[in-house]
Structure formats: C-alpha cells, structure tokens
N, CA, C and O of each residue as an XYZ file, in Angstrom:
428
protein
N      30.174     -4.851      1.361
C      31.608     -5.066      1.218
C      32.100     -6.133      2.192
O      31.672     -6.115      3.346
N      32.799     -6.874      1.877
C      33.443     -8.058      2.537
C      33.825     -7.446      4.263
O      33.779     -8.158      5.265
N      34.162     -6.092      4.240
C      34.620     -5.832      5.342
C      34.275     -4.777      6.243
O      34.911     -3.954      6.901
N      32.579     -5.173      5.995
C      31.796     -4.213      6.765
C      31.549     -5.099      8.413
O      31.370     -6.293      8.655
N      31.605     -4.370      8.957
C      31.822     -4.709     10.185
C      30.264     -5.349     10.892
O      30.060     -4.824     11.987
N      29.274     -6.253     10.522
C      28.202     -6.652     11.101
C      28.062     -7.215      9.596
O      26.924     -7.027      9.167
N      28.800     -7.765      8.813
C      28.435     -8.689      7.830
C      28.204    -10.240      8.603
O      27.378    -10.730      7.833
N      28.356    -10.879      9.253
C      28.026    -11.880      9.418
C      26.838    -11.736     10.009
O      25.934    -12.413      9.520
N      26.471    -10.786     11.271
C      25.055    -10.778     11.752
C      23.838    -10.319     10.350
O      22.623    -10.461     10.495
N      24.284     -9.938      9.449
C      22.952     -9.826      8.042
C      23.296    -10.386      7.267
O      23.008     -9.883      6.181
N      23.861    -11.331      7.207
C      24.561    -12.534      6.377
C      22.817    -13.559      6.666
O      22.316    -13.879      7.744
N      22.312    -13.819      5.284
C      21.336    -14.320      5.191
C      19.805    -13.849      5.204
O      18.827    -14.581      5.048
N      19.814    -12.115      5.480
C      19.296    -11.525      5.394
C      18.474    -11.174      4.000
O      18.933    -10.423      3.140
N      17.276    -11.787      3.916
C      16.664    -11.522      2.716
C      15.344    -10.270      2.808
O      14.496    -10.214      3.699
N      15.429     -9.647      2.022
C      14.420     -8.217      1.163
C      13.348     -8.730      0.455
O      12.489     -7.866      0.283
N      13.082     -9.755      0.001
C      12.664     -9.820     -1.297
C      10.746     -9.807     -0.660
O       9.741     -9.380     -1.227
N      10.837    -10.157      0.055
C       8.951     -9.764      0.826
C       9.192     -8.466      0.666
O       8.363     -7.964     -0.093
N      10.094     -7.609      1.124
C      10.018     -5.812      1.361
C       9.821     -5.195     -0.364
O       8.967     -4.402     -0.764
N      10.819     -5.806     -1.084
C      10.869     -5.475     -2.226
C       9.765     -5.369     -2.990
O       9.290     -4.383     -3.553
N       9.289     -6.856     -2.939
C       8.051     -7.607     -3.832
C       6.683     -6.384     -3.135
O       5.935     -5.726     -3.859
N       6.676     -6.366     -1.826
C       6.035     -5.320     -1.249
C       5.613     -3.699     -1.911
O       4.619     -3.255     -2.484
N       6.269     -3.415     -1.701
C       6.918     -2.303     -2.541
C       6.870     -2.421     -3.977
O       7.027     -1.369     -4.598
N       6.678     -3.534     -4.669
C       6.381     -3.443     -6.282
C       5.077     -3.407     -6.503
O       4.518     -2.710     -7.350
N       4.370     -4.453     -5.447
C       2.489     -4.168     -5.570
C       2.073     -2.672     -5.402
O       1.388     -1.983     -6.158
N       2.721     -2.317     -4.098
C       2.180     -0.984     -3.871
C       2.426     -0.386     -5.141
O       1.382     -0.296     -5.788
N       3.638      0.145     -5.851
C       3.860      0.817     -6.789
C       2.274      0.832     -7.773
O       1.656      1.835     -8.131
N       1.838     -0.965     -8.090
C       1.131     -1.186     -8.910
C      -0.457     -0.411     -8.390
O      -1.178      0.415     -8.949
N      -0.535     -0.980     -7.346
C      -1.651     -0.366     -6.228
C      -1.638      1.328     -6.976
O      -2.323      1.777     -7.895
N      -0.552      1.981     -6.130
C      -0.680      3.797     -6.275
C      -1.130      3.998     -7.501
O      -2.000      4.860     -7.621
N      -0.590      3.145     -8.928
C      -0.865      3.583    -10.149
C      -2.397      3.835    -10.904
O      -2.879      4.433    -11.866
N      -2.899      2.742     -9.506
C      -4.289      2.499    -10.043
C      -5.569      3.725     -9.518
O      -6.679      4.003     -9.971
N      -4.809      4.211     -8.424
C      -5.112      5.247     -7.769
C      -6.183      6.314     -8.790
O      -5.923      6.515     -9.976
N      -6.849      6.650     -8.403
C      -7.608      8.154     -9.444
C      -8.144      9.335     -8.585
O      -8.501     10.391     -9.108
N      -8.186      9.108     -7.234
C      -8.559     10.023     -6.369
C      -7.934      9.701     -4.832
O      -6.937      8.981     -4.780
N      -8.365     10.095     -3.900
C      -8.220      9.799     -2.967
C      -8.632     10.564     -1.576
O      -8.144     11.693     -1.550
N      -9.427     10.232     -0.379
C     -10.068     11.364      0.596
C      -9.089     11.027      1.485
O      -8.532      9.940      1.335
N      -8.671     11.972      2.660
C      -8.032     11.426      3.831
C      -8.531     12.267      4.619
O      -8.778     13.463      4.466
N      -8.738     11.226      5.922
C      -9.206     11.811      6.693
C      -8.320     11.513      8.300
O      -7.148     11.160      8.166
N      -8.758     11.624      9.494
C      -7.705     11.691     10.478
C      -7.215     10.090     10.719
O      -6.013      9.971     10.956
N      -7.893      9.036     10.690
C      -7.051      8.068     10.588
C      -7.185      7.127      9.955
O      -6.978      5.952     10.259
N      -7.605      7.647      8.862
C      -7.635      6.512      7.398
C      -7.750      7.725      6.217
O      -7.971      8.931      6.331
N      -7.496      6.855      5.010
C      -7.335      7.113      3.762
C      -8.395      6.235      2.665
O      -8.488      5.015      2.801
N      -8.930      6.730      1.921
C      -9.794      6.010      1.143
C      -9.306      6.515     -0.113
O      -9.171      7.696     -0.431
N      -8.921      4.930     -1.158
C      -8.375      5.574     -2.623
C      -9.361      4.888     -3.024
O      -9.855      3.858     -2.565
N      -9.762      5.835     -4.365
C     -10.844      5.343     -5.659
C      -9.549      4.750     -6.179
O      -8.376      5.028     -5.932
N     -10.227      3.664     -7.134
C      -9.225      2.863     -7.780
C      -9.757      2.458     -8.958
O     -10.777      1.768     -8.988
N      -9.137      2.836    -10.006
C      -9.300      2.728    -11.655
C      -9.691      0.309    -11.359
O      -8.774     -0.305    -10.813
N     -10.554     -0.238    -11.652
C     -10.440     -1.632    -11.161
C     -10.210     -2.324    -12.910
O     -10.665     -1.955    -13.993
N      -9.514     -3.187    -12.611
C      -9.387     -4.116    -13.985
C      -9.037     -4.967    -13.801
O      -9.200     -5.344    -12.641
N      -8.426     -5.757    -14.596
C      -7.331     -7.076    -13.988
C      -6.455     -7.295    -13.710
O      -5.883     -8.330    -13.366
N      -6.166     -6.171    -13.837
C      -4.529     -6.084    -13.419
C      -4.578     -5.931    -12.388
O      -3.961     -6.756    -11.714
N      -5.182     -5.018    -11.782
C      -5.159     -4.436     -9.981
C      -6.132     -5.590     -9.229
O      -6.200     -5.788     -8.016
N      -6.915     -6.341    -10.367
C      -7.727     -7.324     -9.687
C      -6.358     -8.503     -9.122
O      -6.440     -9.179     -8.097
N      -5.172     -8.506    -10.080
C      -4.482     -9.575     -9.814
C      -3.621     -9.444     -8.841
O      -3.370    -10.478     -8.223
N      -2.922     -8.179     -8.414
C      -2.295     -7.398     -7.226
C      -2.523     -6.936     -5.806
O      -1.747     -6.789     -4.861
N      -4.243     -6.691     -5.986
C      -4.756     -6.185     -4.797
C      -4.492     -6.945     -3.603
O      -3.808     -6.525     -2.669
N      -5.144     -8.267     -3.663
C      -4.531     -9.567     -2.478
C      -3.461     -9.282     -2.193
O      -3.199     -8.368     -1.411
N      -2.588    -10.024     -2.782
C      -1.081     -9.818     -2.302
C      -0.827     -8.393     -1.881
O      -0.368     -8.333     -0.740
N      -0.971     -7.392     -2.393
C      -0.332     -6.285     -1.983
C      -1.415     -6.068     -0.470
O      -1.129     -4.989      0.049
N      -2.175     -6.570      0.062
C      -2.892     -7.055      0.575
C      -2.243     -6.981      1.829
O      -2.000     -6.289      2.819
N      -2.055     -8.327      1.118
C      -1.401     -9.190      2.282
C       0.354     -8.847      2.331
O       0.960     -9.257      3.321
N       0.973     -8.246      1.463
C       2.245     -7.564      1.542
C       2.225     -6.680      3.397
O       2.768     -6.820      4.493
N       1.186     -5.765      2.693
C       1.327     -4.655      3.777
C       0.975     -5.143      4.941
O       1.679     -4.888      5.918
N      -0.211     -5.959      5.073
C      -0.165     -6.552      6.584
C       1.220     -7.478      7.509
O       1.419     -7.446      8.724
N       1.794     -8.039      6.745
C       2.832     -8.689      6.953
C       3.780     -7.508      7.634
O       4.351     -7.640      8.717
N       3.868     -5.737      6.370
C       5.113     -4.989      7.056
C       4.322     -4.076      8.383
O       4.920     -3.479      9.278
N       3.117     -4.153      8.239
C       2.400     -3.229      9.039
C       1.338     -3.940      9.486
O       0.223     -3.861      8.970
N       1.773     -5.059     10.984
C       0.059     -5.607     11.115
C      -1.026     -4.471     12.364
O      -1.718     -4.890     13.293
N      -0.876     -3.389     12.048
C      -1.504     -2.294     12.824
C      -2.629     -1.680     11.789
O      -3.656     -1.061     12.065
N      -2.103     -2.052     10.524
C      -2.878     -1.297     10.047
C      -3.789     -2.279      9.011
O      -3.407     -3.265      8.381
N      -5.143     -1.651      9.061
C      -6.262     -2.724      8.243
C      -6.650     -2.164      7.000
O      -6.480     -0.945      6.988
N      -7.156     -2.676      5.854
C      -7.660     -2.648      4.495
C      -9.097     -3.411      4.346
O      -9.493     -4.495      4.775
N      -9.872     -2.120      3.350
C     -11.067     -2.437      3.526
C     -11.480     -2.338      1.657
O     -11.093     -1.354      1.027
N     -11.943     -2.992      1.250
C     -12.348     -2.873     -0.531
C     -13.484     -2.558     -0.015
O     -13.945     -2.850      1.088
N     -14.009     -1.819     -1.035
C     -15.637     -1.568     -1.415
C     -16.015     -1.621     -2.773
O     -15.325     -0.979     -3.565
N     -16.956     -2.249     -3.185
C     -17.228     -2.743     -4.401
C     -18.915     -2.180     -4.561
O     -19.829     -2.939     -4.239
N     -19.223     -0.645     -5.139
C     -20.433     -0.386     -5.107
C     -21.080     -0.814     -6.045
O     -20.689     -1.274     -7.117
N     -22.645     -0.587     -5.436
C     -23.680     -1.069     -6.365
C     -23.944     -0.412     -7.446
O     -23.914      0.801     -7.238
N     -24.247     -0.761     -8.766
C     -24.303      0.587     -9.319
C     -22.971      1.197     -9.910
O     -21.987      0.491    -10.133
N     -23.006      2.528    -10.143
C     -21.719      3.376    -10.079
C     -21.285      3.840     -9.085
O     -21.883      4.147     -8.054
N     -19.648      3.957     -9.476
C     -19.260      4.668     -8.566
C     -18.065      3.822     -8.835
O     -18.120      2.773     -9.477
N     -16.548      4.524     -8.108
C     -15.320      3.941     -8.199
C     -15.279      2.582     -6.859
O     -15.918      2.485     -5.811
N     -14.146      1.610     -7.537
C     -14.072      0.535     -6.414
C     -13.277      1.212     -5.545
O     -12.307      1.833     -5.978
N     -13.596      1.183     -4.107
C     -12.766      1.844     -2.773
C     -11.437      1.339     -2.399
O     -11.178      0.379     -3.124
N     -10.909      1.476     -1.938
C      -9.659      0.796     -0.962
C      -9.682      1.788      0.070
O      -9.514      2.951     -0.297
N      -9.890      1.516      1.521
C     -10.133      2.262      2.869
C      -8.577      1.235      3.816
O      -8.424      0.100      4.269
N      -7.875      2.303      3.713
C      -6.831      1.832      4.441
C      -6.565      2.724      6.519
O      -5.782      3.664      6.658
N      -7.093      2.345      7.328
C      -6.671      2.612      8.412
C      -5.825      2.063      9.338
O      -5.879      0.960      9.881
N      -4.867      3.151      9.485
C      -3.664      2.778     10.433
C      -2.400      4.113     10.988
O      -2.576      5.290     10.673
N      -1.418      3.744     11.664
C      -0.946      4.262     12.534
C      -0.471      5.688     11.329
O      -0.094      5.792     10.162
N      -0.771      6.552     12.447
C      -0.353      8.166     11.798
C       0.844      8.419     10.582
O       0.529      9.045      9.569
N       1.651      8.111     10.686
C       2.926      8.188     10.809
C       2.911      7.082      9.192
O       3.236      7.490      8.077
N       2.421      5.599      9.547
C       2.000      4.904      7.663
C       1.248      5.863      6.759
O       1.715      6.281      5.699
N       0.124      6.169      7.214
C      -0.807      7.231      6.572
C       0.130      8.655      5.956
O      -0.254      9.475      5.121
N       1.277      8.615      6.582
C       1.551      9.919      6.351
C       2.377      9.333      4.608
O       2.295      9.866      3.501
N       2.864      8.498      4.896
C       3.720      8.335      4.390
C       3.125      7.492      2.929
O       3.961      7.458      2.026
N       2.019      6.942      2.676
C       0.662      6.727      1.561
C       0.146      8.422      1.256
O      -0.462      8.683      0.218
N       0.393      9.246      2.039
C      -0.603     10.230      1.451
C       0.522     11.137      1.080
O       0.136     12.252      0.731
N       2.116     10.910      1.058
C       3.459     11.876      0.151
C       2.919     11.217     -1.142
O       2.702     11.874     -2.161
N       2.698      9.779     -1.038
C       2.849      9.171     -2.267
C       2.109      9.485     -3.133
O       2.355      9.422     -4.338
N       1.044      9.886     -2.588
C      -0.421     10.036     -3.771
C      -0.620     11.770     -4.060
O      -1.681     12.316     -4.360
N       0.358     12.256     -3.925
C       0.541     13.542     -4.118
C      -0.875     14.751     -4.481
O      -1.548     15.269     -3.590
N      -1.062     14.983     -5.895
C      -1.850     15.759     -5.795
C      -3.341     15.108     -6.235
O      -4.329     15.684     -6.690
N      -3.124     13.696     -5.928
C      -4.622     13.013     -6.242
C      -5.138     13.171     -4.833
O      -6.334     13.453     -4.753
N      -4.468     13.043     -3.712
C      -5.165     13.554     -2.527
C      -6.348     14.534     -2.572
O      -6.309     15.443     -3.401
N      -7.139     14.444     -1.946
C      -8.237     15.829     -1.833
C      -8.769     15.945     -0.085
O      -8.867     14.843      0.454
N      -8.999     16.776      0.522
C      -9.306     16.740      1.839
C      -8.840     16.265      2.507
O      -9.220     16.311      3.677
C-alpha cells in the first residue's frame, strides 16, 4: 500500500530468484519417490527424466544461492537402482525439506 511505512526502504526489492526458487523445488519434490533421513542429511530417490533432468541444475543452484551452508550431491547408479539427490545442511533447512516430503519420508 502506498502508505506503508518502510515503502521506500523495499522499494526495488525483487523475489523473483526466491520465487523461481521455490518453483524448481516444487518441480524437484514432485519427482521425489522415496526418501531416507538421517541426522544431517536427507537422501531423495528421484523418479529421473527430462524434465527433472532440465530443473535439477538450477534448482541446484537456486538453493545454494538461498542456503550457501548447505551442499547437494546426485548419484547416478550403475546398474539399477533410483537416481539419488543427498542434500546436507543446517538442522533447521532439513527440517523444513523433510514437512515437505511428508509420508515419502522413511527413517
């Protein structure tokens, strides 16, 4: 509103990294099919195709940008088996990836 009182100090204030952020992940969680957690990382199996092949980077590099504490690891096995995503970082991010993935969590 015109007459919020700290409009000029967020006057120019742009979202759209947080947003765009936040739309990979969405794409990321969807791809989700399992997931282990353990005390300070999370490992999601991930359904892989091209779509998540085209998202993964960026959402990638999204989250390092909002969180550079926390690191991302792909695993691409030999053989069978699901493609990994091993995400470790501060308690408190983890907590808040593992509301999201609700009852695909296991351990």
């Amino acid at each position: 509103p015109e007459d919020f009182p700290f409009l000029e100090q967020i006057a120019g204030h742009d979202d759209s990294a947080l947003l765009e952020g936040a739309r990979l992940q969405g794409q990321v969680m969807a791809a989700v099919t399992a997931a282990w957690s353990e005390e300070e990382r999370l490992i999601l199996a991930l359904t892989w195709d091209e779509a998540l092949q085209g998202v993964i980077v960026p959402f990638i590099n999204a989250q390092r940008a909002v969180m550079p504490a926390a690191s991302y690891a792909l695993s691409f096995p030999a053989g069978a088996g699901p493609v990994t995503l091993t995400i470790t970082g501060p308690p408190a991010y983890l907590a808040i990836i593992r509301q999201r993935l609700g009852d695909r969590l296991r351990g």
